[in-house]
N, CA, C and O atoms as a Maestro MAE file, in Angstrom:
{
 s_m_m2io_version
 :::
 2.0.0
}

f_m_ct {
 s_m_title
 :::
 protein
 m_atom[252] {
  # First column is atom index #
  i_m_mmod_type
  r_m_x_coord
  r_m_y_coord
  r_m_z_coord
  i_m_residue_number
  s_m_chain_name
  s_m_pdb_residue_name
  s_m_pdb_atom_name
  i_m_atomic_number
  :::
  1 25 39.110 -34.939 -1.231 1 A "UNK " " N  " 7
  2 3 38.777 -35.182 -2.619 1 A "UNK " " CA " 6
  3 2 39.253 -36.582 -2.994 1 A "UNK " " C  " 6
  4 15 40.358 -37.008 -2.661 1 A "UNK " " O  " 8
  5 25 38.215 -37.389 -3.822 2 A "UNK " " N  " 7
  6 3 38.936 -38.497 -3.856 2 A "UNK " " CA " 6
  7 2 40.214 -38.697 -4.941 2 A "UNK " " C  " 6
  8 15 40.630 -37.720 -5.564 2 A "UNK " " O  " 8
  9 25 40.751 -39.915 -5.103 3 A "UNK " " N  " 7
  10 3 42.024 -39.498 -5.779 3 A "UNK " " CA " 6
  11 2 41.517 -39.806 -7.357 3 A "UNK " " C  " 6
  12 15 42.169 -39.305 -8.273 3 A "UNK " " O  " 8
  13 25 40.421 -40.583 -7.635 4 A "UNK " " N  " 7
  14 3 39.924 -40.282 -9.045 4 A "UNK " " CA " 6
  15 2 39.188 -39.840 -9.756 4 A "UNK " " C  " 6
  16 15 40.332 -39.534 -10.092 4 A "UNK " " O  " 8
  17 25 38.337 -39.395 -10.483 5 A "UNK " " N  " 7
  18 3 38.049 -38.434 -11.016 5 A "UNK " " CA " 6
  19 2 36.804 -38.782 -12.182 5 A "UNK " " C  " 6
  20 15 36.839 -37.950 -13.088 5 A "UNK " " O  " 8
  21 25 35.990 -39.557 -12.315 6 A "UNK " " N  " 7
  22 3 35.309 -40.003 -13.685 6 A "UNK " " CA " 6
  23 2 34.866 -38.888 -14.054 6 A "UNK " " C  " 6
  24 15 33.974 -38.581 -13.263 6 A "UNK " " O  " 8
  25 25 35.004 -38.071 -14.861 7 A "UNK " " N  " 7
  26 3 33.905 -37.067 -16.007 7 A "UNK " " CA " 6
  27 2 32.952 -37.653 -16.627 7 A "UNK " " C  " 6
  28 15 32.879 -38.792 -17.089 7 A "UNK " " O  " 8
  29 25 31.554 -36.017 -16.589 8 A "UNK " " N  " 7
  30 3 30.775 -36.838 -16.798 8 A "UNK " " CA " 6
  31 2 30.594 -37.324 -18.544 8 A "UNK " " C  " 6
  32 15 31.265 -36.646 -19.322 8 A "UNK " " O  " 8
  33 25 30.026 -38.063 -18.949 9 A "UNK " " N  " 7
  34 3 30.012 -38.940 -20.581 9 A "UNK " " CA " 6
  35 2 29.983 -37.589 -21.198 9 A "UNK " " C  " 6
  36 15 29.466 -36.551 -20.784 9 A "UNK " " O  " 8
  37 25 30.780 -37.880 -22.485 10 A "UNK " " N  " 7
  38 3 30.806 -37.114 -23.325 10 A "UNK " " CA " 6
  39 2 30.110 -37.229 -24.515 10 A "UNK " " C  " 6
  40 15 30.028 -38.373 -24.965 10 A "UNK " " O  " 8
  41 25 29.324 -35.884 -25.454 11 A "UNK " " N  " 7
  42 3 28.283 -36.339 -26.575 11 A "UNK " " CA " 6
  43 2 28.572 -37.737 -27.426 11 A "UNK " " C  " 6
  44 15 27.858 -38.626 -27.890 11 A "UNK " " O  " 8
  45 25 30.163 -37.427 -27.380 12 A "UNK " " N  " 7
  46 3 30.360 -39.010 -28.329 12 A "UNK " " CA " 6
  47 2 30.777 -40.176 -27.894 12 A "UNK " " C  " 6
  48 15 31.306 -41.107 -28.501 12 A "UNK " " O  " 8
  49 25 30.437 -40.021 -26.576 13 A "UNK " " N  " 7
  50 3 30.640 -41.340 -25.495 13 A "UNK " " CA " 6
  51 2 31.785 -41.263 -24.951 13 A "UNK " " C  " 6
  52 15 32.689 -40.524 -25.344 13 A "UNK " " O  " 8
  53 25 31.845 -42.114 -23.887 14 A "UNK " " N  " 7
  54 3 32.855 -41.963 -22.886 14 A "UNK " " CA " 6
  55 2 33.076 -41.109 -22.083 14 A "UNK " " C  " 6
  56 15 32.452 -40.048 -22.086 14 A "UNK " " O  " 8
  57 25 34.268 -41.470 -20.993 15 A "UNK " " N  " 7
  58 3 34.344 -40.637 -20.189 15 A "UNK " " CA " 6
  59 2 35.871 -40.274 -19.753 15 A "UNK " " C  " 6
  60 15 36.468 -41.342 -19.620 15 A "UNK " " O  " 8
  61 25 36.668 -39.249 -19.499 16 A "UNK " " N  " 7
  62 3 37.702 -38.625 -19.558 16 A "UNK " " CA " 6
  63 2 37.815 -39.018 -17.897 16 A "UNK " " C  " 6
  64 15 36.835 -38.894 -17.162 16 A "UNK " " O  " 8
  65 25 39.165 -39.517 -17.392 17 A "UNK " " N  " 7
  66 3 39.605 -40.201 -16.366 17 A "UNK " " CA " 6
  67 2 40.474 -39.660 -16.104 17 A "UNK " " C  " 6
  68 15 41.471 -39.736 -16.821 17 A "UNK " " O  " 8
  69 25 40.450 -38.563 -14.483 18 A "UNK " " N  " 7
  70 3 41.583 -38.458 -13.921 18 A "UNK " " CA " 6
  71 2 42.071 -38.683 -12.821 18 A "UNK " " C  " 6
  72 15 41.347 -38.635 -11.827 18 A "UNK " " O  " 8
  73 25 43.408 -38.980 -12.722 19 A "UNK " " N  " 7
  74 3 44.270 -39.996 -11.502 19 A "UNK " " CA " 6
  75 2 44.826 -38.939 -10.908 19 A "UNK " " C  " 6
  76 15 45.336 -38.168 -11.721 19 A "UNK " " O  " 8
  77 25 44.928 -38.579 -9.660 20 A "UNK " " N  " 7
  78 3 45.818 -38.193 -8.662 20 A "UNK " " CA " 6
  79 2 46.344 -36.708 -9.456 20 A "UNK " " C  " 6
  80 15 47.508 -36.306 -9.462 20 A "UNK " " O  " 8
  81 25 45.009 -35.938 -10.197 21 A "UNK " " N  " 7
  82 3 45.752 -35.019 -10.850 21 A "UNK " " CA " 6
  83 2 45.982 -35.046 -12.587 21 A "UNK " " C  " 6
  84 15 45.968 -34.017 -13.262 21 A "UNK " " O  " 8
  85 25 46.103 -35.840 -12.911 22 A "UNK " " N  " 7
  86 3 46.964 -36.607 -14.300 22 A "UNK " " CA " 6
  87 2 45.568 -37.254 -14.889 22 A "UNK " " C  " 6
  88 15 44.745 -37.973 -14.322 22 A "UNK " " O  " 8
  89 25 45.607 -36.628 -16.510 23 A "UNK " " N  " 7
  90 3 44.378 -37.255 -17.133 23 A "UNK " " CA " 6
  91 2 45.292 -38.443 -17.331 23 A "UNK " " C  " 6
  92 15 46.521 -38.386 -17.352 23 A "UNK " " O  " 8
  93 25 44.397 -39.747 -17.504 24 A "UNK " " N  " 7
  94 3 44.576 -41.282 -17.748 24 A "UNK " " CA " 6
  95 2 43.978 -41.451 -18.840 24 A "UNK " " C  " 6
  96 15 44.617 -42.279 -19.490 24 A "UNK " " O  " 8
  97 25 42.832 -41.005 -19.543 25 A "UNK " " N  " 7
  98 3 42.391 -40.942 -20.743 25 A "UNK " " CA " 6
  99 2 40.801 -40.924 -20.641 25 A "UNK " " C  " 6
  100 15 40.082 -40.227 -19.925 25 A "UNK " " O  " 8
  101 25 40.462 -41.931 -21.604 26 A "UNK " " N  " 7
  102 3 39.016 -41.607 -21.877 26 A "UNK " " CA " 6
  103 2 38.860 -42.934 -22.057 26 A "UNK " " C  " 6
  104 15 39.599 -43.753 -22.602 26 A "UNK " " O  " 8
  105 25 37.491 -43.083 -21.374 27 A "UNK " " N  " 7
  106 3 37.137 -44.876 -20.563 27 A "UNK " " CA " 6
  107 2 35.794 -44.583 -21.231 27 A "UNK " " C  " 6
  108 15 35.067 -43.596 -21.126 27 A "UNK " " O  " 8
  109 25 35.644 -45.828 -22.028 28 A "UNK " " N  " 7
  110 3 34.293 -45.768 -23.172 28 A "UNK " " CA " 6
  111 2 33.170 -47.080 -21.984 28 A "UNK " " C  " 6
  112 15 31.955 -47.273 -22.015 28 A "UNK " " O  " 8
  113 25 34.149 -47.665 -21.165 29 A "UNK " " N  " 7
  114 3 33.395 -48.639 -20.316 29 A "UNK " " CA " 6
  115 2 34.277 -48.708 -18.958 29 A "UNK " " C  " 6
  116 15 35.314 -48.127 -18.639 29 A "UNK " " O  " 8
  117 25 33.533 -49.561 -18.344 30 A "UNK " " N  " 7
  118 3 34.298 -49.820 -16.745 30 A "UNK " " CA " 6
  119 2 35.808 -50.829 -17.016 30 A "UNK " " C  " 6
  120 15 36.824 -50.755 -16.325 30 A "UNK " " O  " 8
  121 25 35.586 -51.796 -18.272 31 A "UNK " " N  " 7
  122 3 37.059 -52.376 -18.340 31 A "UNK " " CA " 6
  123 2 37.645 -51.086 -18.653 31 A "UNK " " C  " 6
  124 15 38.670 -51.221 -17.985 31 A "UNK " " O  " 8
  125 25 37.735 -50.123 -19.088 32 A "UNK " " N  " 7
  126 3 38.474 -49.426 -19.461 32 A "UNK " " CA " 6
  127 2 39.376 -48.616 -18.666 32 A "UNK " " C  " 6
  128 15 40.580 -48.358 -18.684 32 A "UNK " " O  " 8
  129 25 38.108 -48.225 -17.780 33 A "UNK " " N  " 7
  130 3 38.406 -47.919 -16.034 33 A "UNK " " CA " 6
  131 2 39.064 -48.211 -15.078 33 A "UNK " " C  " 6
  132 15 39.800 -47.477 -14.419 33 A "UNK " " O  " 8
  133 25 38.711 -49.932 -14.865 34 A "UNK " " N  " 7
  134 3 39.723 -50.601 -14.480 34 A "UNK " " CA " 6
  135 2 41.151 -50.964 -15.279 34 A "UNK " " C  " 6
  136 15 42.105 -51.553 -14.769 34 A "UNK " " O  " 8
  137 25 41.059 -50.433 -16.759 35 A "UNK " " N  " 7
  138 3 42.624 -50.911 -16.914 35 A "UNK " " CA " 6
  139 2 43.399 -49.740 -16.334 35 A "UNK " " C  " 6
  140 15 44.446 -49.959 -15.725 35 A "UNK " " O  " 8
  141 25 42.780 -48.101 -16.546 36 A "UNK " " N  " 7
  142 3 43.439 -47.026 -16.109 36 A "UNK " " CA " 6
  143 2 44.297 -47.572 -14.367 36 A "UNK " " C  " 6
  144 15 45.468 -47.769 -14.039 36 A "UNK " " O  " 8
  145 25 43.200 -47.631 -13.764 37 A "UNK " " N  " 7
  146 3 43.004 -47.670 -12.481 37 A "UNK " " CA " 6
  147 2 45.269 -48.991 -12.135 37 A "UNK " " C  " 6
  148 15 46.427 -48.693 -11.843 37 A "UNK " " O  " 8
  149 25 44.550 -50.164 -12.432 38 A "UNK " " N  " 7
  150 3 45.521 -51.213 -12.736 38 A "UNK " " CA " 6
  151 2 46.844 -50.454 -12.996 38 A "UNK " " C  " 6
  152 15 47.752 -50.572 -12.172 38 A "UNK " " O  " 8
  153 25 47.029 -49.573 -14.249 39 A "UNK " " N  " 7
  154 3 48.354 -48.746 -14.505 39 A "UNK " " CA " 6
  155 2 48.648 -48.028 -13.574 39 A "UNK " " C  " 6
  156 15 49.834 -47.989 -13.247 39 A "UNK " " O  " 8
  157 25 47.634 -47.202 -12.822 40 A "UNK " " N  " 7
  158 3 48.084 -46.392 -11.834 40 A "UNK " " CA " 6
  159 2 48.523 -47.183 -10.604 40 A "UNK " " C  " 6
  160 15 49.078 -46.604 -9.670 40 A "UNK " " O  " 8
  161 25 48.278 -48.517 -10.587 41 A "UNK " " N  " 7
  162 3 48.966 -49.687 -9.149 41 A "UNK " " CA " 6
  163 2 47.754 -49.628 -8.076 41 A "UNK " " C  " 6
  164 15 47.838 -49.430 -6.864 41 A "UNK " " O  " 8
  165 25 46.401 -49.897 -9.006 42 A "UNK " " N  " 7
  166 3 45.250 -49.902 -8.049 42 A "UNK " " CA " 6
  167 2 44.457 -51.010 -8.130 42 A "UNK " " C  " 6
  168 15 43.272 -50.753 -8.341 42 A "UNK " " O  " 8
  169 25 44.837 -52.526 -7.996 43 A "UNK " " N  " 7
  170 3 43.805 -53.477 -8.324 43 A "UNK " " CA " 6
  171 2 42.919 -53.487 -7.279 43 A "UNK " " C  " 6
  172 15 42.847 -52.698 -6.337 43 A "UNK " " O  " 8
  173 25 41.982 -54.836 -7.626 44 A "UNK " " N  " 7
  174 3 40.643 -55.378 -6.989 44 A "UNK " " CA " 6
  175 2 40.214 -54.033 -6.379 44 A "UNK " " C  " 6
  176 15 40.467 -53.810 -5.196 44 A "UNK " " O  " 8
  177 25 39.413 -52.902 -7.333 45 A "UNK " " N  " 7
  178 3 38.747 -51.594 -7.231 45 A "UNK " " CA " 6
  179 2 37.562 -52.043 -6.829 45 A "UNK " " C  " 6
  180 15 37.335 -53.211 -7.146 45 A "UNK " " O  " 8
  181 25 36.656 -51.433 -6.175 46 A "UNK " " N  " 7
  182 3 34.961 -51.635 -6.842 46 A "UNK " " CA " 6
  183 2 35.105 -50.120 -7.268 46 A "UNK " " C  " 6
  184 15 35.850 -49.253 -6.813 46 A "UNK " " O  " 8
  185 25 34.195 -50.066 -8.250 47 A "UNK " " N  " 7
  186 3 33.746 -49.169 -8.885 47 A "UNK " " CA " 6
  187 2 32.766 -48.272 -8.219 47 A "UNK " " C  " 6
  188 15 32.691 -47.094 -8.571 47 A "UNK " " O  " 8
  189 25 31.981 -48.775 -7.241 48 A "UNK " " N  " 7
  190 3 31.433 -47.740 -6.641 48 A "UNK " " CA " 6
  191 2 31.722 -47.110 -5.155 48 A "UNK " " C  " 6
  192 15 30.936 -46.531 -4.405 48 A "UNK " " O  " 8
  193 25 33.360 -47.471 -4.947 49 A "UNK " " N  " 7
  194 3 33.665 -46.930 -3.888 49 A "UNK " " CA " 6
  195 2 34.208 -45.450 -3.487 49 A "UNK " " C  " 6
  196 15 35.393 -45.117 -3.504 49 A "UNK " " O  " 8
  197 25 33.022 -44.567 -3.097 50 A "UNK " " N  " 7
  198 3 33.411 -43.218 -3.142 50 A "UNK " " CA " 6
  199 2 34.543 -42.806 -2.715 50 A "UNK " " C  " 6
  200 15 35.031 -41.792 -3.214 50 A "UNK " " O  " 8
  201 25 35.156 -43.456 -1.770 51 A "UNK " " N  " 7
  202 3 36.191 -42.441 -1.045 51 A "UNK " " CA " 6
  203 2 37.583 -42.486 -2.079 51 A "UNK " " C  " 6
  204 15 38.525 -41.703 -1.959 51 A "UNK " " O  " 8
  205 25 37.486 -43.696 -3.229 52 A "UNK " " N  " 7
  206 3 38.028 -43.317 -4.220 52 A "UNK " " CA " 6
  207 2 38.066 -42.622 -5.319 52 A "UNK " " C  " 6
  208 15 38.969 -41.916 -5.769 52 A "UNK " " O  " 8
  209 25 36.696 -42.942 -5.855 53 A "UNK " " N  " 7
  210 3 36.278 -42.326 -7.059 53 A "UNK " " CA " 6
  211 2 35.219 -41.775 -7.037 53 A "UNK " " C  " 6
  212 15 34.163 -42.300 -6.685 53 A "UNK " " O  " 8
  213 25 35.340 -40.865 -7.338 54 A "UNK " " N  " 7
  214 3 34.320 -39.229 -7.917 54 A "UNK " " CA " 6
  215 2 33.981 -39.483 -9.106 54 A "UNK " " C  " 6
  216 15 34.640 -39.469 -10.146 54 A "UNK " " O  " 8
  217 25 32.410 -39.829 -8.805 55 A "UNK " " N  " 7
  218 3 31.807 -40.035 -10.511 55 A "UNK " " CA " 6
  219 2 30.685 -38.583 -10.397 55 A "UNK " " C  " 6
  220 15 29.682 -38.293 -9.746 55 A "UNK " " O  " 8
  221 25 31.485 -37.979 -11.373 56 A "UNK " " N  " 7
  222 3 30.452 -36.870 -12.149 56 A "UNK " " CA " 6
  223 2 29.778 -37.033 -13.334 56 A "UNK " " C  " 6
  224 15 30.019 -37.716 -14.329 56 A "UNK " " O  " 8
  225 25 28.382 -35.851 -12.879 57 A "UNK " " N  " 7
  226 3 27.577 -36.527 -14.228 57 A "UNK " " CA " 6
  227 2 26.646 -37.921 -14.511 57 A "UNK " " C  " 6
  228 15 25.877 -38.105 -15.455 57 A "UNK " " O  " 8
  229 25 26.894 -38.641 -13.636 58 A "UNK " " N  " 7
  230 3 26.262 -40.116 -13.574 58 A "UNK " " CA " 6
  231 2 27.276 -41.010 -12.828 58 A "UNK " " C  " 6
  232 15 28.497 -40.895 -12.721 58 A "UNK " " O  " 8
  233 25 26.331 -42.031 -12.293 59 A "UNK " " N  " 7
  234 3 27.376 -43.115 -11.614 59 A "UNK " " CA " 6
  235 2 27.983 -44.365 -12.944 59 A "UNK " " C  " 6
  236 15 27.935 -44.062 -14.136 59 A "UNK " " O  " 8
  237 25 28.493 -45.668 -12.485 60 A "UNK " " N  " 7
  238 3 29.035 -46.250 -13.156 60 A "UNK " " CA " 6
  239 2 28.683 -46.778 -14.463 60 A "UNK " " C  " 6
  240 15 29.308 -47.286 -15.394 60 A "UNK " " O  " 8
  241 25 27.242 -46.432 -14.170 61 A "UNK " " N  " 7
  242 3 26.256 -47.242 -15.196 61 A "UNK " " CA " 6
  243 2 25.933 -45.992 -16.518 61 A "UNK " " C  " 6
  244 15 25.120 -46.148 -17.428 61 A "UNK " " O  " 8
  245 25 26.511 -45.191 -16.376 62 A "UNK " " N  " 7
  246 3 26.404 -44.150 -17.256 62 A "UNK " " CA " 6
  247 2 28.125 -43.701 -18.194 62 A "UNK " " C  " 6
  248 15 29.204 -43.153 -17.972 62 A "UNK " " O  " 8
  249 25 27.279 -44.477 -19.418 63 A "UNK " " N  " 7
  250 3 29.049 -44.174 -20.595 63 A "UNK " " CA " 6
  251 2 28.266 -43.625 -21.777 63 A "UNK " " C  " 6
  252 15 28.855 -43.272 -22.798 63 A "UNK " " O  " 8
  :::
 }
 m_bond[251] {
  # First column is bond index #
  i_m_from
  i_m_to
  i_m_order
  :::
  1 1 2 1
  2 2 3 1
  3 3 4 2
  4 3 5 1
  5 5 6 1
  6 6 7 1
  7 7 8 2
  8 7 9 1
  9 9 10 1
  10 10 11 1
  11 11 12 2
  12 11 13 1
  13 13 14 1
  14 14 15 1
  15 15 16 2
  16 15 17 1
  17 17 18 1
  18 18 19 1
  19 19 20 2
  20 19 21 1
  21 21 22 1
  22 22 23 1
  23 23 24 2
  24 23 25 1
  25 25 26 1
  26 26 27 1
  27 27 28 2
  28 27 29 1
  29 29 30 1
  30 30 31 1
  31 31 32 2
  32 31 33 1
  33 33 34 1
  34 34 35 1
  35 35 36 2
  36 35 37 1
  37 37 38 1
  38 38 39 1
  39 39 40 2
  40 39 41 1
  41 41 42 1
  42 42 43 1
  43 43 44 2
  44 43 45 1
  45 45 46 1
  46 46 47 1
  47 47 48 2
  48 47 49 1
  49 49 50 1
  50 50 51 1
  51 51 52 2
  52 51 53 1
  53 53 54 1
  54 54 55 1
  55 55 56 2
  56 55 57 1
  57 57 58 1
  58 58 59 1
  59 59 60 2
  60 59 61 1
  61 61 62 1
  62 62 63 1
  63 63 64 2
  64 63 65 1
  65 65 66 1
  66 66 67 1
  67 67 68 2
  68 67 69 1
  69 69 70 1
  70 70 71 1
  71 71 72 2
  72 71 73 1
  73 73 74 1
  74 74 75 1
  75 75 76 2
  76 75 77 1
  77 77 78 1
  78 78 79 1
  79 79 80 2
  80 79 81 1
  81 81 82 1
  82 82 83 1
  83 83 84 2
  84 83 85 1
  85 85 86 1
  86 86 87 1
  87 87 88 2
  88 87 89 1
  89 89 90 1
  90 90 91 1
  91 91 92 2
  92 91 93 1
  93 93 94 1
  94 94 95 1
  95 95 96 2
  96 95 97 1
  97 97 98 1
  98 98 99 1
  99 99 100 2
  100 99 101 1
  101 101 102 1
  102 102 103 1
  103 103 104 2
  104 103 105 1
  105 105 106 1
  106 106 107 1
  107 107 108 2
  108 107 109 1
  109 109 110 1
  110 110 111 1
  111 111 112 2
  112 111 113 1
  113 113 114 1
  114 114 115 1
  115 115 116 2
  116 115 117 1
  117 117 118 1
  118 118 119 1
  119 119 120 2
  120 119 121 1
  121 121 122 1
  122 122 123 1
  123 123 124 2
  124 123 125 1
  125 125 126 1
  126 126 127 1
  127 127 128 2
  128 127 129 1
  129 129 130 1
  130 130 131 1
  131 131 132 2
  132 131 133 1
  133 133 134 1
  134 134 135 1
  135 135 136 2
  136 135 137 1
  137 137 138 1
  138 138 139 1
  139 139 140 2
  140 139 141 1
  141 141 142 1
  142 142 143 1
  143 143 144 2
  144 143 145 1
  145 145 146 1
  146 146 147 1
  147 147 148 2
  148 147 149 1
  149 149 150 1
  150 150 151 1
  151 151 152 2
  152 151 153 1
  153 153 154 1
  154 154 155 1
  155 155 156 2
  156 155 157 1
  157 157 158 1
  158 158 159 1
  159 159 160 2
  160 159 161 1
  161 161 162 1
  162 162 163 1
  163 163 164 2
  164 163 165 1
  165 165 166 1
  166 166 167 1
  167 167 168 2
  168 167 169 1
  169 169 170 1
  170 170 171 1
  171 171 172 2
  172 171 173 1
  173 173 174 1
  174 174 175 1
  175 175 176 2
  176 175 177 1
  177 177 178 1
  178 178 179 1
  179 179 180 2
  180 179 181 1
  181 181 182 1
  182 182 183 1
  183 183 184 2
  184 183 185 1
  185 185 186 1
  186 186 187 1
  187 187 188 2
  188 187 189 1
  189 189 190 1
  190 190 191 1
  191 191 192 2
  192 191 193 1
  193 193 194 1
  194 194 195 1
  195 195 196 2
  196 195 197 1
  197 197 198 1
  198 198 199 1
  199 199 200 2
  200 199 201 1
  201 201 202 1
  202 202 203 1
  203 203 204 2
  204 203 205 1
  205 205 206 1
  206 206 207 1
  207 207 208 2
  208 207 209 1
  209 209 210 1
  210 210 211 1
  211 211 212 2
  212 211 213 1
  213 213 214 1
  214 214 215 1
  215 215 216 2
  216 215 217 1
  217 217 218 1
  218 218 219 1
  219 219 220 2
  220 219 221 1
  221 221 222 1
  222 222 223 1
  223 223 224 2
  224 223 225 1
  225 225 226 1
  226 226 227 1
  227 227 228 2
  228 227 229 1
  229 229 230 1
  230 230 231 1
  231 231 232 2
  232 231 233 1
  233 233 234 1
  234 234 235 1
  235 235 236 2
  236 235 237 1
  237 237 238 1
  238 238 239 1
  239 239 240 2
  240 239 241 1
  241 241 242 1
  242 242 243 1
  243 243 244 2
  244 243 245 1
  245 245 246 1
  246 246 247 1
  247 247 248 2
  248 247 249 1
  249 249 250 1
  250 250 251 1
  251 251 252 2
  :::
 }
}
């Protein structure tokens, strides 16, 4: 399983982010994503690298 988690968008936008277990919050965009990501001690991410992140519901392009 990968260690993050994107949910898929919610009716009033955004998306609920979880780390290693631990909600990180709710990411209305990809900076948002990447700031989670950054707190958890994860720079220079790509966003579409599966074996990290589990995007449900839509891929990156979907908030």
């Amino acid at each position: 399983m990968a260690a993050v988690i994107v949910h898929p968008p919610s009716p009033e936008g955004g998306r609920r982010v979880t780390i290693r277990g631990e909600a990180a919050g709710l990411a209305r965009g990809p900076e948002d994503l990447l700031e989670f990501l950054r707190r958890a001690g994860a720079e220079d991410v790509a966003l579409d690298d599966r074996e990290l992140i589990e995007w449900r519901g839509g891929g990156p392009d979907a908030w």
